[in-house]
MARMIDO-514334 format. One line per field, with one value per residue (C-alpha): residue in three letters; x, y, z negated. Coordinates in steps of 0.5 Angstrom, whole numbers, plus 500, padded with zeros to 3 digits. Layout:
// MARMIDO-514334
res: (ALA | ...) .
xx: (X | ...) .
yy: (Y | ...) .
zz: (Z | ...) .
***
This chain:
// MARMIDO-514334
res: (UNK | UNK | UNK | UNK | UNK | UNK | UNK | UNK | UNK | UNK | UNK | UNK | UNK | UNK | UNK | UNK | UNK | UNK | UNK | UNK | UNK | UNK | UNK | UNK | UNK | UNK | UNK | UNK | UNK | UNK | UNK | UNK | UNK | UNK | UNK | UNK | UNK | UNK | UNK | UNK | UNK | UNK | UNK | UNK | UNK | UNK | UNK | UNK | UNK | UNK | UNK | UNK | UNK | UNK | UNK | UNK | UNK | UNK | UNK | UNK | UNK | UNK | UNK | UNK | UNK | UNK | UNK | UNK | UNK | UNK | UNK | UNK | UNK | UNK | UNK | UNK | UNK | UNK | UNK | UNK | UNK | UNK | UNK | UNK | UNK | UNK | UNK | UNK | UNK | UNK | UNK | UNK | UNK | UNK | UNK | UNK | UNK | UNK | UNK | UNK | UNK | UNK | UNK | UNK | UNK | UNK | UNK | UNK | UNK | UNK | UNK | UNK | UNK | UNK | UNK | UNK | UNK | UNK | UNK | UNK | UNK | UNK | UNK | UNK | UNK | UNK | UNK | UNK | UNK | UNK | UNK | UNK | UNK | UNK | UNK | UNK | UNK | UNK | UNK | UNK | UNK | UNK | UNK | UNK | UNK | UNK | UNK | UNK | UNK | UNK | UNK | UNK | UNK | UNK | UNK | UNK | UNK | UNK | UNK | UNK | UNK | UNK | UNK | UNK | UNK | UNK | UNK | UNK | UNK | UNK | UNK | UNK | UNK | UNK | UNK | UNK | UNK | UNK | UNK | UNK | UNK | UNK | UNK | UNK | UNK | UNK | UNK | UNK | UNK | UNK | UNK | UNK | UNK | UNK | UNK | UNK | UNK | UNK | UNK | UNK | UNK | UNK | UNK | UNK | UNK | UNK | UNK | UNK | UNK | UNK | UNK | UNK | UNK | UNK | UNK | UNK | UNK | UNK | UNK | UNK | UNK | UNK | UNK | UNK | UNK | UNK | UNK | UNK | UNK | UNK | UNK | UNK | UNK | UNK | UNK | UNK | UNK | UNK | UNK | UNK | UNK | UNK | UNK | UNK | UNK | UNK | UNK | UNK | UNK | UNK | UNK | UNK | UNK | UNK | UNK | UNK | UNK | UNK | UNK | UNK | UNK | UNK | UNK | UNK | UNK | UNK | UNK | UNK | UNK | UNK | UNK | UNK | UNK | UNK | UNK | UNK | UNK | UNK | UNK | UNK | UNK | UNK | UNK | UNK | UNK | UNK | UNK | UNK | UNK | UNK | UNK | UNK | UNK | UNK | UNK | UNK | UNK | UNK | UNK | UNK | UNK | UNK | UNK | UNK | UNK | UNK | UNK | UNK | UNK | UNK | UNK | UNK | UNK | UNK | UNK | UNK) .
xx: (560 | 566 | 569 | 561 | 560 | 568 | 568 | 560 | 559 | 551 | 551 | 557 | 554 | 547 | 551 | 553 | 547 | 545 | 544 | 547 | 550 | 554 | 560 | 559 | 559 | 566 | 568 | 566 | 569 | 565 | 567 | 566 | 565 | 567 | 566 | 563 | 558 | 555 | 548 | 548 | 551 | 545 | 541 | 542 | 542 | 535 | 533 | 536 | 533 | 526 | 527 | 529 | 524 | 519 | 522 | 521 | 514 | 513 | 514 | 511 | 505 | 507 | 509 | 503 | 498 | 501 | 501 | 493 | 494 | 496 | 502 | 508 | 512 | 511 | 510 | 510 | 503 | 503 | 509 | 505 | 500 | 505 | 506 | 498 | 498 | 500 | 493 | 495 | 501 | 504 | 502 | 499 | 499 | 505 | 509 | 506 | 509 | 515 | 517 | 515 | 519 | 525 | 524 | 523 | 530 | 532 | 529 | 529 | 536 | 535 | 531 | 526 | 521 | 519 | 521 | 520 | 519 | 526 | 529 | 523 | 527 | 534 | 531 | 526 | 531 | 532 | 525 | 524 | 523 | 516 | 514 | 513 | 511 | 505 | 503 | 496 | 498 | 500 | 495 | 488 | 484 | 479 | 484 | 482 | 490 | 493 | 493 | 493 | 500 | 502 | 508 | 511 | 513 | 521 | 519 | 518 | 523 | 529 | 533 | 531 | 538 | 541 | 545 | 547 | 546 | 553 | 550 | 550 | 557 | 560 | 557 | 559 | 566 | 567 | 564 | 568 | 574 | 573 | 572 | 579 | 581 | 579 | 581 | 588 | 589 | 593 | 593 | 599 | 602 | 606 | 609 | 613 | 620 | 619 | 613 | 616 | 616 | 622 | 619 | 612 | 606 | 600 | 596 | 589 | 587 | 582 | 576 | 573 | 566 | 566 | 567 | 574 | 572 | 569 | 572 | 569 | 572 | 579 | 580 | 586 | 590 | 598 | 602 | 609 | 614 | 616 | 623 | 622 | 620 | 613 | 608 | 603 | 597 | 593 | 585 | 581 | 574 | 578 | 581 | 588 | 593 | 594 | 600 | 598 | 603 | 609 | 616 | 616 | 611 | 615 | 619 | 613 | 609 | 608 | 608 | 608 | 606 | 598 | 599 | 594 | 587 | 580 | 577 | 580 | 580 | 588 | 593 | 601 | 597 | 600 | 598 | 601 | 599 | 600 | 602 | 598 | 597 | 596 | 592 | 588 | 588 | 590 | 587 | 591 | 591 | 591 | 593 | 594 | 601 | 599 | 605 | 609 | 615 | 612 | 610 | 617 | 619 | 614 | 618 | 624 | 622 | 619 | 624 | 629 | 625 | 623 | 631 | 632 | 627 | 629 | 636 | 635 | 631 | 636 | 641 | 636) .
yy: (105 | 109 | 102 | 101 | 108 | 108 | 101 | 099 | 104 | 104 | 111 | 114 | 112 | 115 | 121 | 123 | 121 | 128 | 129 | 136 | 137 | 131 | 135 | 141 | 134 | 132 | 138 | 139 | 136 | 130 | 129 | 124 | 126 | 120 | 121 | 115 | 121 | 123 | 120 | 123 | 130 | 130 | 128 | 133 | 139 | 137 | 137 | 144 | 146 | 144 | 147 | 153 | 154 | 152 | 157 | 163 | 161 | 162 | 168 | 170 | 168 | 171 | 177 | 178 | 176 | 181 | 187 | 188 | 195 | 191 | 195 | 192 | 194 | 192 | 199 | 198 | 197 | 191 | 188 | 188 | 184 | 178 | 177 | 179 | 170 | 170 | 174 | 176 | 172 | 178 | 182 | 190 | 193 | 197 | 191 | 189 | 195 | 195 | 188 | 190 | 197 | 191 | 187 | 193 | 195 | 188 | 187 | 195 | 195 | 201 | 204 | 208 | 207 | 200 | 193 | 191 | 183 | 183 | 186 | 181 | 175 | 176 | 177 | 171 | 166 | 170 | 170 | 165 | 158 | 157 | 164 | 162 | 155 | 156 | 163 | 164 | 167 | 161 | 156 | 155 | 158 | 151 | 146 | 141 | 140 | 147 | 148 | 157 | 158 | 159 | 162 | 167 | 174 | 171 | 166 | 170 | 175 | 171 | 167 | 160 | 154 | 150 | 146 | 147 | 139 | 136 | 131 | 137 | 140 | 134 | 132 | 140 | 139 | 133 | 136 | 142 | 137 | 134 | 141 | 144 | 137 | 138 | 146 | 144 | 141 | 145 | 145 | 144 | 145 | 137 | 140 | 145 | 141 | 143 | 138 | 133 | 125 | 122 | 117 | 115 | 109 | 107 | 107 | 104 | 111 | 107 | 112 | 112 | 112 | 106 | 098 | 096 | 089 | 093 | 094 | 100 | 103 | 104 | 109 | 108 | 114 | 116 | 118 | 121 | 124 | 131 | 133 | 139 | 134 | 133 | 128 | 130 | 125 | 126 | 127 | 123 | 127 | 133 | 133 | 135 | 134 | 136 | 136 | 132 | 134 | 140 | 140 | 145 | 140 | 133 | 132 | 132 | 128 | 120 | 113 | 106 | 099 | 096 | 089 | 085 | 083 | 080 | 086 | 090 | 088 | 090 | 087 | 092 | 097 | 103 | 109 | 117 | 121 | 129 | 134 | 139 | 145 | 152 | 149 | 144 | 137 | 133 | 125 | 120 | 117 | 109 | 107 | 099 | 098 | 094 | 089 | 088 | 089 | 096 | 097 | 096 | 102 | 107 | 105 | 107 | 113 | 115 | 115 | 118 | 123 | 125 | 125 | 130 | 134 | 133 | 135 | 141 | 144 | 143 | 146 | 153) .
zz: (110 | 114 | 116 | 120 | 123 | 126 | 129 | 130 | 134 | 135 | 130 | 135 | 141 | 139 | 136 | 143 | 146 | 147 | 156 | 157 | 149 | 150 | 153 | 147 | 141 | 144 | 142 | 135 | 130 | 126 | 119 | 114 | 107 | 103 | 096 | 091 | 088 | 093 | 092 | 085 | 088 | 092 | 087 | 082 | 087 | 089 | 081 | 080 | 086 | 084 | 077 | 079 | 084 | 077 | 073 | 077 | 079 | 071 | 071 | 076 | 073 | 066 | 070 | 073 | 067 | 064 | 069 | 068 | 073 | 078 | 080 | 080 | 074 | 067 | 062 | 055 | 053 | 058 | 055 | 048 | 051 | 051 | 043 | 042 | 043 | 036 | 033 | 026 | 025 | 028 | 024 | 026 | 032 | 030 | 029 | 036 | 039 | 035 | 038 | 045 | 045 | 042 | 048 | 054 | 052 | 054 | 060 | 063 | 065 | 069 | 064 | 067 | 063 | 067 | 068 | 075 | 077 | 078 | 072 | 068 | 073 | 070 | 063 | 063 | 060 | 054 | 052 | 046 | 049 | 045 | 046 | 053 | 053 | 048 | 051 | 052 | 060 | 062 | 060 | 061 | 055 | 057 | 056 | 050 | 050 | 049 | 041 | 039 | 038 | 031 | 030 | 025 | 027 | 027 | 031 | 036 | 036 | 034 | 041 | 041 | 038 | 044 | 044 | 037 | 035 | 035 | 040 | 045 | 042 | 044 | 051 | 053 | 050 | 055 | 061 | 059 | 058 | 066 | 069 | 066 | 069 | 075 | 076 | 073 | 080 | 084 | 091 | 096 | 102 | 103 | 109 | 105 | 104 | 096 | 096 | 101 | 097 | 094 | 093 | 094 | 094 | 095 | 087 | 085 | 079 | 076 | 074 | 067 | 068 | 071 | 069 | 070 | 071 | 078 | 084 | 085 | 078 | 081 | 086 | 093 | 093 | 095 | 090 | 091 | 087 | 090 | 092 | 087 | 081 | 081 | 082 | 087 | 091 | 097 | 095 | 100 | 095 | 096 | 103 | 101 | 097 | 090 | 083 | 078 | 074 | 076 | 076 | 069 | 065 | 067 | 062 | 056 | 060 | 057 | 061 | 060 | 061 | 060 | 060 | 064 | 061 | 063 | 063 | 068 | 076 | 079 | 076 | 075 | 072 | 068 | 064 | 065 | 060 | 061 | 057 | 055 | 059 | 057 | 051 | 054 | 053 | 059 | 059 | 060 | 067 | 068 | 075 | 078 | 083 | 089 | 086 | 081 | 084 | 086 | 078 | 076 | 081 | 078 | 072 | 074 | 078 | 073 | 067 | 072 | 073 | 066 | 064 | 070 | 068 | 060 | 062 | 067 | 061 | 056 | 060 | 060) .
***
């Protein structure tokens, strides 16, 4: 696509065919983001938009149910109509009160008495999942599909569980894993002669969520090793360069050959397995050479740069 838009020249033509703005366009910087995700970034800001625009319309609608005066604010008695839904499952009206007091003093942040649709907003999440879902305020009474609620006086007052089942434990820990990947990252500046390249190529990284019998599973990058002893690469997503690994943790860091199979589209492919940072796990990464003359570089710049490093820190 950026080949097309640069060279085809139909996209710039009409993209400065602006009258009078033309001279202003010229001016002004046009930048392609080149990111393989972008669909999916879109996508995804799309439906959290919606979902937020729908939660907060759900409360407003409980909110105002449930302010029978009309005034704006939520008083103590009005927030008692909210477990009034589970009739005699939640027992007397004292037991009613009592919940309801338990629940002011959450939402009423600035306690003077009375919860404002903001102070509501910012304590919506917290209410128990069914006792908003199954909430009499909320459904037609007329609705042949909508069942009474049958809840238990525990039921309503306790936080609801997620995320607590080992499926969703696991997929947090490995969105958890690639964030602190991410946030490892730490930017640089090339032109300072401590990041300057030594040495330094063009590398395929192969991305994992991809199949690496697809082209599209390996990633075009520069990769270098820096006069300080670090390796660094040029992020095109990003825009600028980043340390893959520093100075200070190249002497744990493990590499080797992948021999070449079937299943993967480059050929001259190795793996660098970071040391731990702070605690954090660092996945191995798995790169393909444009070359097999150029693997056996990294091979050798690599193990000098490990032993450099190794030294240096013995001589601590």
């Amino acid at each position: 696509m950026r080949e097309w838009l640069l060279k085809e020249g139909s996209f710039m033509k009409a993209y400065y065919d602006k009258g009078r703005l033309t001279p202003v366009l010229h001016r002004v910087p046009l930048m392609i983001v080149n990111s393989d995700d972008m669909g999916q970034r879109g996508a995804h800001l799309r439906a959290v938009m919606l979902l937020k625009a729908e939660v907060e319309l759900q409360a407003k609608r409980l909110f105002d149910a449930l302010d029978v005066n009309n005034d704006g604010v939520l008083f103590l008695s009005e927030l008692e109509g909210l477990f009034e839904m589970a009739g005699n499952k939640v027992g007397r009206r004292r037991h009613r009160l009592d919940m309801a007091a338990r629940l002011m003093e959450e939402l009423d942040s600035d306690k003077n008495g009375a919860v404002t649709f903001a102070e509501f907003m910012k304590g919506y999440n917290k209410l128990p999942t069914r006792m908003v879902s199954e909430s009499a305020f909320l459904h037609d009474p007329n609705d042949p599909h909508h069942q009474a609620a049958s809840m238990e006086m525990q039921e309503l007052v306790s936080p609801p569980d997620r995320g607590n089942d080992p499926d969703s434990q696991a997929a947090l820990a490995e969105e958890l894993r690639k964030f602190q990947s991410k946030e490892r990252r730490k930017a640089i500046d090339p032109f300072q002669d401590s990041h300057a390249p030594l040495f330094q190529t063009r590398l395929y990284k192969r991305l994992t969520d991809k199949d690496p019998a697809k082209e599209d599973s390996m990633l075009h990058r520069v990769y270098w090793v820096s006069n300080s002893g670090g390796i660094n690469y040029h992020s095109v997503t990003e825009g600028k360069a980043l340390q893959y690994i520093g100075p200070d943790r190249v002497a744990d860091m493990i590499f080797t050959k992948i021999l070449d199979d079937k299943k993967s589209c480059k050929k001259h492919r190795f793996r660098i397995e970071p040391p731990p940072d702070e605690d954090n796990l660092s996945p191995p990464t798995e790169f393909a050479a444009p070359s097999q003359d150029v693997l056996e570089l990294w091979m050798i710049e690599l193990a000098a740069l490990k032993k450099k490093a190794q030294e240096k820190r013995a001589r601590k």
